[in-house]
NUDREN-110328 format. One record per residue (C-alpha): residue in three letters; x, z, y. Coordinates in steps of 0.05 Angstrom, whole numbers, plus 32768, in hexadecimal, padded with zeros to 4 digits. Layout:
<nodes>
alaXZY
...
</nodes>
This chain:
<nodes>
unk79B481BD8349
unk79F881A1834B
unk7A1F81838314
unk7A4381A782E0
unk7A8381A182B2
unk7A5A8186827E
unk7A3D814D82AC
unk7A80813A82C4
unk7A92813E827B
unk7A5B810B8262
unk7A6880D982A3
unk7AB680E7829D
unk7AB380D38244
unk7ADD81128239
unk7AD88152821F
unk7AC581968256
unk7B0181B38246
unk7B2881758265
unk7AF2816D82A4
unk7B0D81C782AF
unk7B5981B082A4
unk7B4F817D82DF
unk7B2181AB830B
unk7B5181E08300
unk7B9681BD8311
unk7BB681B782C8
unk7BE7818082CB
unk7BE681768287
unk7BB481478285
unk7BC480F9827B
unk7BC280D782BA
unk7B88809C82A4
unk7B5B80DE828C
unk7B6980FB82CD
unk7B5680C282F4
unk7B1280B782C7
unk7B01810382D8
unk7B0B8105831A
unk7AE780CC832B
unk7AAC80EB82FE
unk7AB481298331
unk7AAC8107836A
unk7A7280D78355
unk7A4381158338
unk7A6281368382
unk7A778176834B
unk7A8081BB8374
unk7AA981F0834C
unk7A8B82308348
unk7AB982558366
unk7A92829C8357
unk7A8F8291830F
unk7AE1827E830D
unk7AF082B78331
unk7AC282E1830A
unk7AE682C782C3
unk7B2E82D282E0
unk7B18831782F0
unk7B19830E8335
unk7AF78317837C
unk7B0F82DB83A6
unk7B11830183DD
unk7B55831983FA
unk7B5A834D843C
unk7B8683338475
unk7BA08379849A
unk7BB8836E84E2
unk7BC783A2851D
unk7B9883878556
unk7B5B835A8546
unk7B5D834A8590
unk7BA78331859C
unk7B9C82E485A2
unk7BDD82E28574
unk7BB683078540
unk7B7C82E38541
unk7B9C82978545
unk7BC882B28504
unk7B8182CD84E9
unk7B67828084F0
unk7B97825F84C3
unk7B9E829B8491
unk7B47828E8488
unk7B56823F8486
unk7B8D824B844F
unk7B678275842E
unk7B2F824D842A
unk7B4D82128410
unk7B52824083CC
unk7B02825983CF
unk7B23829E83EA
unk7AF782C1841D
unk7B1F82F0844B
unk7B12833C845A
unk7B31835384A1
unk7B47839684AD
unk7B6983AE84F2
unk7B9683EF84ED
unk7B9E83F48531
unk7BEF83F68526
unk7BDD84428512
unk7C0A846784D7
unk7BD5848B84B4
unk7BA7843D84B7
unk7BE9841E849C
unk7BF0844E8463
unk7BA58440844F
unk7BB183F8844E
unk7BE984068427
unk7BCA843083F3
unk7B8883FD83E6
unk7B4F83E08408
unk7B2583EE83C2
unk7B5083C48390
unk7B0E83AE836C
unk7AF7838783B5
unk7B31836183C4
unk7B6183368396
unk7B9F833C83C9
unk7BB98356840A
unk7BDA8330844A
unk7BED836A8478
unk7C19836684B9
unk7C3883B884C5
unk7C4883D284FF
unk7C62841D84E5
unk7C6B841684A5
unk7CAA84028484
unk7CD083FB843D
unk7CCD84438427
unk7C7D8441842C
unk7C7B83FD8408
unk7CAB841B83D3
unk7C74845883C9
unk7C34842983C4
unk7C0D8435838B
unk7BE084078396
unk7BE283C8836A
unk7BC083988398
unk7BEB83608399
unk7C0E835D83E4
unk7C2A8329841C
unk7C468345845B
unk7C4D832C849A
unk7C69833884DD
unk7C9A837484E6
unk7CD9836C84BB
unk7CE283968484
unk7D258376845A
unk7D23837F840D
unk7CE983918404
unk7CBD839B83C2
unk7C8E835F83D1
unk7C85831F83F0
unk7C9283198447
unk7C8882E9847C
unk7CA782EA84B9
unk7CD182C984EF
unk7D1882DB850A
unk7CFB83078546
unk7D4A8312855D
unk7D5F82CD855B
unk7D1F82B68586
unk7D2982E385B2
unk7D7182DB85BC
unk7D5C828985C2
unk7D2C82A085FF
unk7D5B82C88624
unk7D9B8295861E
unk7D5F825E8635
unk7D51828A8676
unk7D9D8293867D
unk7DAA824D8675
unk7D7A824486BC
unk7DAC826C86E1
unk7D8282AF86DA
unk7DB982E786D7
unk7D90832786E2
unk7D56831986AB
unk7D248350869F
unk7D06836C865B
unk7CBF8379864A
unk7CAF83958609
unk7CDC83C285F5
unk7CBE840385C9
unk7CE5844E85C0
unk7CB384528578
unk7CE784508548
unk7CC08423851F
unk7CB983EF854B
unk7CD683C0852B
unk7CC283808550
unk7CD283988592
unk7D1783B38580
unk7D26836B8562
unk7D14834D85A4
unk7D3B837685CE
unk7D808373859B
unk7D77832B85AC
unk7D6D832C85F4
unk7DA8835F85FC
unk7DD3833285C8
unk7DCD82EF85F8
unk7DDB831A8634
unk7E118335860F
unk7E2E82EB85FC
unk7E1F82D98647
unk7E48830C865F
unk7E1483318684
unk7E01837B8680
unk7DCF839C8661
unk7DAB83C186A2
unk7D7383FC867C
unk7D4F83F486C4
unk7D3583AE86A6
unk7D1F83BF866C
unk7CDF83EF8675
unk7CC0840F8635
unk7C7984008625
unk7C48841985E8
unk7C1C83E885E9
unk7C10839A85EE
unk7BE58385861A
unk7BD683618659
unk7BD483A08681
unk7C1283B88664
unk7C368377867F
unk7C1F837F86C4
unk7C2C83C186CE
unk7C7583BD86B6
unk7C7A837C86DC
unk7C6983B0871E
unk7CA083DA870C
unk7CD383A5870A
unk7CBF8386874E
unk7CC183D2876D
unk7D1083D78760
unk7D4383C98787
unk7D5A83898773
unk7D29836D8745
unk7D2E833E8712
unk7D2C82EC8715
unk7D1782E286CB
unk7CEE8313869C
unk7CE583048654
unk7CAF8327863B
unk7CA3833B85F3
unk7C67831385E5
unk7C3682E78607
unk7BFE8319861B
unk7C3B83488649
unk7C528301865D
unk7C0982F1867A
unk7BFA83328699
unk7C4A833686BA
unk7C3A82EB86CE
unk7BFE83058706
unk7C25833B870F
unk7C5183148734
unk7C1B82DE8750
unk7C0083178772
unk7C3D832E878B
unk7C4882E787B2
unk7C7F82D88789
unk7C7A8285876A
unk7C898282872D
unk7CC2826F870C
unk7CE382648756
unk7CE882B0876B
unk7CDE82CB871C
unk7CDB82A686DD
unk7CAE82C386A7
unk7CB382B4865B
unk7C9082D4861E
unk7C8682D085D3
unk7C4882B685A1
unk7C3C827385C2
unk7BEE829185C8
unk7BB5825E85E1
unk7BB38286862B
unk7BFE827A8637
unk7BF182268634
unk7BBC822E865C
unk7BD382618694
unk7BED824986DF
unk7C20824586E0
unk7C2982378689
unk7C5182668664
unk7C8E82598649
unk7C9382798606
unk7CAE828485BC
unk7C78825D8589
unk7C7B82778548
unk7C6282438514
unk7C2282668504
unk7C00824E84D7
unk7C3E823B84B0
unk7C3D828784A7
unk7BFB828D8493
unk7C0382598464
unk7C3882738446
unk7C2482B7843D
unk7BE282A08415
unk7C0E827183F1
unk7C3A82AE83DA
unk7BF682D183D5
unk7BD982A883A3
unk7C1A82A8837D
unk7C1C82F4837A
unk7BD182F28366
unk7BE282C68326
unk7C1B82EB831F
unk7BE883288318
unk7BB7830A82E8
unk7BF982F982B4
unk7C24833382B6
unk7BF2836982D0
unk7BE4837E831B
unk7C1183B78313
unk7C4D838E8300
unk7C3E83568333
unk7C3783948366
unk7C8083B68354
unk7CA383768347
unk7CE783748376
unk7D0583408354
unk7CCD830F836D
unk7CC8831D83AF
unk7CD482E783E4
unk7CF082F5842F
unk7CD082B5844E
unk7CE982A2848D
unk7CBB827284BE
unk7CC9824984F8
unk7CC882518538
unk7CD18226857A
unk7CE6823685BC
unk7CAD821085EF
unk7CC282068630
unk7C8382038666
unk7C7D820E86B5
unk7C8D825F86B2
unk7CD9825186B2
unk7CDB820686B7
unk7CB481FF86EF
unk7C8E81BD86C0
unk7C6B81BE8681
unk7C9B81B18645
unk7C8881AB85FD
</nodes>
């Protein structure tokens, strides 16, 4: 049986109520006590109960983590350091995939049984501010990914227009003039994709090149597959492109033996660049060049805000912490453009 508050209390020479202000994080406790205490809890090698605090605070300690695709390496690397964060509070996670579907959205939206989970991380693909604005669920809830601006809660994401504008001015800058697109979506709430492509038209724009609709095929989904057919539509026109800047890694990887097959080397005839900085893409032949999102900055940060909301919660009331405009945060997280054999023709940073 492991040591309790009272033990540390009796090695420590203070009261139980001091050994739970130090276990607990209080800073109002006098430095020397402090010290005495903690070196009581790690003498008697004290574990905190983490089900019985959770249990007092009215709580779960589980939170849900809501994502589109369990099987998009993106998705599961950002899954990784939302568990590890999460962890580090005693918080197990609950995964849900909505499949990027409306109606699987709205459901998220609306509560995953508010008596299971103590708080929501969810990255939308459909839905946007006027569906947040009608949630009646109280769950406290982060959001990540697509950008919805001024919205009722907390969101973490990066500046999907900007990266992408830094990608195509870095294939530009390599003497590329007629650069393809892969990625763009006609679904009006595609908000990612039309981010991407604003910034790839807005450096071809400031490059004084034209925006040629031939080079930009639509796509619905993805996914390797997706990639490399697109990637055989481009090589079948007339004049087809030197450089294609796909709209994330997994279209990257499957336009990349697209063009292997083809016979074409790579980036000598076609340079190929994509977006996630996923595992596969350092690891590829030739490597990918790419846009790397700091990922589990994001994560961090979005269980950081998390836990804040979930406090929040317990001292003003779930539905207030819920509704609350005025605290919202628009986070925005780095990103890095990483430069590897695709375009380069030698492994960068």
């Amino acid at each position: 049986m492991g040591a309790s508050l009272k033990d540390v209390a009796a090695r420590a020479g203070v009261s139980v109520k001091t050994v739970s202000n130090v276990v607990n994080g209080y800073t109002y406790v006098a430095p020397q006590t402090r010290e005495k205490v903690e070196k009581a809890l790690a003498e008697l090698d004290y574990r905190p109960n983490l089900s019985a605090r959770n249990l007092r605070r009215g709580r779960t300690g589980v939170i849900a983590l809501a994502l589109p695709e369990l099987d998009a390496p993106y998705f599961a690397e950002l899954s990784r350091f939302v568990i590890e964060a999460a962890a580090e509070r005693g918080w197990t996670v609950l995964i849900d995939q909505t499949d990027g579907l409306a109606d699987r959205e709205r459901q998220v939206l609306q509560g995953i049984r508010e008596q299971l989970i103590d708080g929501l991380i969810f990255s939308p693909i459909t839905v946007g501010r006027e569906e947040l604005a009608a949630r009646t669920d109280s769950t406290p809830l982060v959001l990540l990914g697509e950008r919805i601006l001024d919205g009722p809660t907390h969101h973490v994401a990066i500046d999907n227009q900007r990266a992408a504008c830094e990608m195509t001015e870095h294939l530009i800058s390599l003497g590329h003039t007629r650069i393809a697109a892969i990625g763009a979506q006609d679904n009006p709430s595609a908000n990612t994709a039309h981010l991407r492509l604003a910034g790839y038209r807005q450096a071809l724009e400031a490059a004084g090149l034209p925006y040629d609709e031939r080079l930009v095929p639509a796509t619905g989904a993805y996914h390797r597959a997706d990639g490399a057919a697109l990637m055989r539509r481009l090589l079948e026109l007339d004049e087809p492109p030197r450089a294609v800047f796909c709209f994330n890694d997994l279209l990257a990887l499957g336009a990349l033996r697209t063009a292997l097959a083809a016979g074409l080397r790579v980036p000598q005839d076609v340079a190929v660049a994509g977006f996630d900085d996923i595992e596969d893409g350092r690891y590829s032949t030739p490597t990918l060049t790419t846009v790397s999102p700091d990922k589990e900055r994001i994560a961090r940060t979005a269980v950081e805000l998390l836990d804040a909301r979930i406090g929040g919660a317990a001292r003003a009331g779930r539905r207030a912490a819920q509704t609350g405009a005025p605290g919202a945060t628009e986070v925005e997280a780095d990103y890095r453009l990483v430069v590897r054999e695709s375009t380069a023709g030698a492994a960068g940073a």
